[in-house]
C-alpha positions as CSV (number, residue, x, y, z in Angstrom):
1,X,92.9,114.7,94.7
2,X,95.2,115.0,91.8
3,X,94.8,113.0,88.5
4,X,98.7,111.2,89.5
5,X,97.2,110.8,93.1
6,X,94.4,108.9,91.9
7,X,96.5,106.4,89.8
8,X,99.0,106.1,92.4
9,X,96.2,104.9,94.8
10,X,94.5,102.8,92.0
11,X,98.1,101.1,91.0
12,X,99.2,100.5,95.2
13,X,95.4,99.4,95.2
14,X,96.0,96.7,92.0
15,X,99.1,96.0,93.7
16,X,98.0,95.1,97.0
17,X,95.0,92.7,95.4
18,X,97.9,90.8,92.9
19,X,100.3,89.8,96.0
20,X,97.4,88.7,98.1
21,X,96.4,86.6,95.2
22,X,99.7,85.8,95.3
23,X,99.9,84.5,98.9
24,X,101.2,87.4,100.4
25,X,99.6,88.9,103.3
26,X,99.6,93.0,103.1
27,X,100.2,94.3,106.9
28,X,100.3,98.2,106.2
29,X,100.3,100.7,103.2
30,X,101.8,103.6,103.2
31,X,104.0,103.7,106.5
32,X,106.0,107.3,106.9
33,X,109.0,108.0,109.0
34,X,111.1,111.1,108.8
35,X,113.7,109.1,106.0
36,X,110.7,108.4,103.3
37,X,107.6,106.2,102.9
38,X,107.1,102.4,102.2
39,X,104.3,101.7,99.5
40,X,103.5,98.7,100.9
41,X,104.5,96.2,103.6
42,X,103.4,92.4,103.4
43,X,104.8,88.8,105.1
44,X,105.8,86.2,103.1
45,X,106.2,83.1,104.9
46,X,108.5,84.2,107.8
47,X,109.9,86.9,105.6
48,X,109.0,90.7,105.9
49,X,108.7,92.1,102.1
50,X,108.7,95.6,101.5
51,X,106.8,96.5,98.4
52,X,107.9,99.7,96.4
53,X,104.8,100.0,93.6
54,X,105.3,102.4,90.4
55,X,101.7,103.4,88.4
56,X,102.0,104.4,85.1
57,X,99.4,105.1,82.7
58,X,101.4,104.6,79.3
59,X,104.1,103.5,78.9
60,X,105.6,106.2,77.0
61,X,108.3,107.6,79.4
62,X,109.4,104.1,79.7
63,X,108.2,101.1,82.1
64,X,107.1,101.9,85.5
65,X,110.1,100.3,87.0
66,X,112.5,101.5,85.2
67,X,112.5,104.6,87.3
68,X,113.7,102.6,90.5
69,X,117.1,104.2,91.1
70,X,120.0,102.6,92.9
71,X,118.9,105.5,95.8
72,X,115.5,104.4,96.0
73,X,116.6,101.1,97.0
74,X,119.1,101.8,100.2
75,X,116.7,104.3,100.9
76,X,113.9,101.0,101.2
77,X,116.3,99.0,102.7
78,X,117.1,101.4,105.2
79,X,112.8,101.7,105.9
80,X,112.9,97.7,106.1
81,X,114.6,98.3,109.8
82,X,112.8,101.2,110.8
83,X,109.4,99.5,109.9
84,X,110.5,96.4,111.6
85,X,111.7,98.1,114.7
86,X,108.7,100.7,115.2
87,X,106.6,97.4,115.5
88,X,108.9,95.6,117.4
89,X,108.7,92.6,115.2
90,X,111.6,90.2,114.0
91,X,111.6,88.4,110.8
92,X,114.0,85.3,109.7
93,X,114.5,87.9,106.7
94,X,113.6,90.9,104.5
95,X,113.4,91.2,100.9
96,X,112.7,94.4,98.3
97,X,110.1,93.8,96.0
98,X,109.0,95.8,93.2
99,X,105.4,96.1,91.5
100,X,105.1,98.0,87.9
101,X,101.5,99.0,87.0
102,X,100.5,100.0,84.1
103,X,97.1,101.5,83.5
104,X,95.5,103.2,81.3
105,X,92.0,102.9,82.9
106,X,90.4,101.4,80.2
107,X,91.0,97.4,80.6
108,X,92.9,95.5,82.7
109,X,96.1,96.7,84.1
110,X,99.3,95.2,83.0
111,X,101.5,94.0,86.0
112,X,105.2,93.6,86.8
113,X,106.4,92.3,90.3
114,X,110.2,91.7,90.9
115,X,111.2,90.2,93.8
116,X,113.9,90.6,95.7
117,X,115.4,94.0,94.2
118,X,119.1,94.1,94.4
């Protein structure tokens, strides 16, 4: 497995641990359909959050969320559906959240969620 692989899995990994700490209950990681994937998927309540998580190890190139484009976003809202529809499951709403992670590997990673991405 690639170095960027490993941090990617480390950082969806951190994530997935901060937003059950957080009260969020993770249902599935890494869901694919022909249009892209969805990092994670958690319920909040009665709503269905999709979770797009971005791993950085510095912070050099700029924060990990700052590389969320406009695209990225109606391309995850677009997934919302098809997620929600492949497992025939209704929700009183969905939201886009984003989780930055920034890790170098030698402490404790530094954490950014943002909910409800617009």
């Amino acid at each position: 497995m690639l170095a960027k692989d490993q941090l990617g899995r480390r950082g969806e990994a951190t994530a997935a641990a901060y937003l059950q700490q957080a009260g969020l209950r993770i249902v599935d990681r890494n869901w694919r359909c022909p249009a892209g994937e969805i990092d994670l998927v958690a319920v909040d309540g009665s709503t269905l959050v999709i979770v797009e998580v971005k791993t950085r190890s510095s912070d050099d190139f700029g924060q990990p969320l700052e590389s969320i484009t406009a695209a990225k976003l109606e391309r995850l809202y677009l997934l919302a559906s098809r997620w929600a529809r492949a497992h025939s499951l209704r929700f009183s709403g969905f939201r886009i959240d984003a989780v930055g992670v920034l890790d170098d590997g030698s402490g404790t990673p530094r954490i950014e969620h943002v909910r409800a991405m617009i």
